[in-house]
Structure formats: structure tokens, C-alpha cells
VEXZADREN-801495 format. One record per atom (N, C-alpha, C, O): x, y, z; residue in three letters. Coordinates in steps of 0.2 Angstrom, whole numbers, padded with zeros to 4 digits, always signed. Example, Ala and Ser with C-alpha at 12.3 -4.5 7.8 and 13.67 -1.06 7.14 Angstrom:
# VEXZADREN-801495
+0066-0028+0039ala;+0062-0022+0039ala;+0066-0016+0039ala;+0071-0017+0042ala;+0064-0011+0035ser;+0068-0005+0036ser;+0064+0000+0039ser;+0067+0006+0040ser;
//
This chain:
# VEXZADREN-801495
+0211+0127+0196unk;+0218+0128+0194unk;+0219+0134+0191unk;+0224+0137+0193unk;+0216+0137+0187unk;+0214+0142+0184unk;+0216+0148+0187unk;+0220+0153+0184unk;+0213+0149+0194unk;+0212+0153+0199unk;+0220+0153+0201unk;+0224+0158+0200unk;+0223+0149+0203unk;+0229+0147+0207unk;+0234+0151+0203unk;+0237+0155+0207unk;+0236+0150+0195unk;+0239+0151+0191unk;+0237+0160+0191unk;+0242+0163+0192unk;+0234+0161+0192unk;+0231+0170+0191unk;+0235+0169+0197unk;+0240+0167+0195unk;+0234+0168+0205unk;+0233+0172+0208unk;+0244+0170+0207unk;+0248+0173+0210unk;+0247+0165+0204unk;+0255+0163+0207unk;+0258+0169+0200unk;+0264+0171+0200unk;+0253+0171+0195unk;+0255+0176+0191unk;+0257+0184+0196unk;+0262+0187+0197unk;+0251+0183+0199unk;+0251+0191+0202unk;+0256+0190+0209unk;+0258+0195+0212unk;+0257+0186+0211unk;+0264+0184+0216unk;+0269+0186+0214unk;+0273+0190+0217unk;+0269+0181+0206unk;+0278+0185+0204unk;+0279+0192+0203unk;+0284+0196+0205unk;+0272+0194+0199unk;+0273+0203+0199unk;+0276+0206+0204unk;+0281+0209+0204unk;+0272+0205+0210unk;+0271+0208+0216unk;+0277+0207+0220unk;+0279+0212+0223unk;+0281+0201+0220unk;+0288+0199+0221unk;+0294+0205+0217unk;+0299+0208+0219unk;+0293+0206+0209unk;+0296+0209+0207unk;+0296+0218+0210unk;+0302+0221+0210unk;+0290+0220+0213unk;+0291+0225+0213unk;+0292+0225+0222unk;+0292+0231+0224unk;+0293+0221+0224unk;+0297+0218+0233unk;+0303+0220+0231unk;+0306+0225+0235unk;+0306+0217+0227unk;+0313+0215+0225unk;+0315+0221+0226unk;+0319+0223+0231unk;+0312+0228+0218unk;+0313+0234+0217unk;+0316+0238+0223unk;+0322+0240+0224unk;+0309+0239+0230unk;+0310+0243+0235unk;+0314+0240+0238unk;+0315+0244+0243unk;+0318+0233+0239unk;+0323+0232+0244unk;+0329+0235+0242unk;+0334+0236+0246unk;+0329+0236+0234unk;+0334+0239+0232unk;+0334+0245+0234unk;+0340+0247+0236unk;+0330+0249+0235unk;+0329+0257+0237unk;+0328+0257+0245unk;+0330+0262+0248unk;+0326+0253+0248unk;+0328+0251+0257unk;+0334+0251+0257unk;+0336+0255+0261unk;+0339+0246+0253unk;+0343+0244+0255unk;+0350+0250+0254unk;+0355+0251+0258unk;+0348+0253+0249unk;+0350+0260+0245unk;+0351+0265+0251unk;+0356+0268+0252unk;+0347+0265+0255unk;+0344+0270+0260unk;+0350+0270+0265unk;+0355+0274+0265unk;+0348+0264+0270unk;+0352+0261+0274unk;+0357+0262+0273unk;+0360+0265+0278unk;+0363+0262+0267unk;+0367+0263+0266unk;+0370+0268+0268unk;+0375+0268+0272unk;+0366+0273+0264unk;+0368+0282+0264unk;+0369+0285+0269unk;+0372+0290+0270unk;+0363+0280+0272unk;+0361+0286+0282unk;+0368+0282+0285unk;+0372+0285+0288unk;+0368+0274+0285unk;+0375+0273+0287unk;+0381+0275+0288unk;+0386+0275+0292unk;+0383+0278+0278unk;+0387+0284+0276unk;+0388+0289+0281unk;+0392+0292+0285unk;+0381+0291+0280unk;+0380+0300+0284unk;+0383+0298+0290unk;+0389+0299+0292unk;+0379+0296+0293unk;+0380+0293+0302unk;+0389+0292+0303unk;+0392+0296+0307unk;+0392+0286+0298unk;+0399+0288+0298unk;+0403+0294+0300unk;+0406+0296+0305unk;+0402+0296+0295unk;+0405+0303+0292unk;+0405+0308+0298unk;+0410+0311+0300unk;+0397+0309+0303unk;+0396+0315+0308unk;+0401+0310+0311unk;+0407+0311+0310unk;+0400+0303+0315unk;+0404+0301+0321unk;+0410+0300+0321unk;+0413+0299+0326unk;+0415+0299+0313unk;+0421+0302+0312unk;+0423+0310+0313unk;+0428+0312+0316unk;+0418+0314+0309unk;+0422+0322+0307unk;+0419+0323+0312unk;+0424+0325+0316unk;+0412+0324+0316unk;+0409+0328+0322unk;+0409+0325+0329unk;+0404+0326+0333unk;+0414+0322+0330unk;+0413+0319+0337unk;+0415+0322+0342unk;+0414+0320+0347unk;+0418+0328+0340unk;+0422+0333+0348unk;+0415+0339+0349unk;+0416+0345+0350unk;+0409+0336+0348unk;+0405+0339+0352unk;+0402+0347+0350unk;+0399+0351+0354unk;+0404+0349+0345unk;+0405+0356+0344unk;+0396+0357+0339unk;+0393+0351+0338unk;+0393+0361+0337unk;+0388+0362+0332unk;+0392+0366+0327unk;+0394+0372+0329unk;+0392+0364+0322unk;+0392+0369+0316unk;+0391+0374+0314unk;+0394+0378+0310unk;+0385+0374+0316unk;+0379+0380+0313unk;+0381+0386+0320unk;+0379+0392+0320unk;+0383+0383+0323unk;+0384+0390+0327unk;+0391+0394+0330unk;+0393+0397+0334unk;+0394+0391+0325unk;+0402+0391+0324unk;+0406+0389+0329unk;+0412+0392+0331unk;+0404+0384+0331unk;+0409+0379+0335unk;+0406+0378+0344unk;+0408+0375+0348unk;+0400+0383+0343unk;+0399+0383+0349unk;+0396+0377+0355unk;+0390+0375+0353unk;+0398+0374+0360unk;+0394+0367+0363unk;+0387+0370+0363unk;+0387+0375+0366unk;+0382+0367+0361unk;+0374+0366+0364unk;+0375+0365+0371unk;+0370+0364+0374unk;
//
């Protein structure tokens, strides 16, 4: 029993720090879906920026 309790200790911790990085996955996902937005609204007519409008 003893064992059991150590090891549903060390689950919870480990669950806490699951939790953590879904926050930070989920955070992610977000942003790049922001970004992702943002080019296929502002950048959709094909042009590159960096080369001053020119098509690739």
C-alpha cells in the first residue's frame, strides 16, 4: 500500500506538470494559428515581401 501511495503521489506531481505544458502547447497553437491568420488574410495575393512585391 505504501508503494501505491508514493507512486499516486508522484502521478499527481507529474499530472501538475502535464497540465503546465498543455498550457504552453496550447498557447503555441494559438499564436501560429494567429500568425497563419494574419499571412492568409494580409498575404494572400501571392506577392513576397522581402523582395518587394516580387512573385517567387
Amino acid at each position: 500500500m505504501s508503494d501505491l501511495e508514493n507512486l499516486l503521489r508522484m502521478t499527481a506531481v507529474q499530472a501538475e506538470g502535464m497540465r503546465g505544458l498543455g498550457g504552453y502547447v496550447g498557447g503555441t497553437f494559438m499564436a501560429s494559428s494567429k500568425v497563419l491568420g494574419e499571412e492568409t488574410v494580409g498575404g494572400g495575393n501571392g506577392t513576397n515581401e522581402t523582395t518587394g512585391g516580387k512573385k517567387d
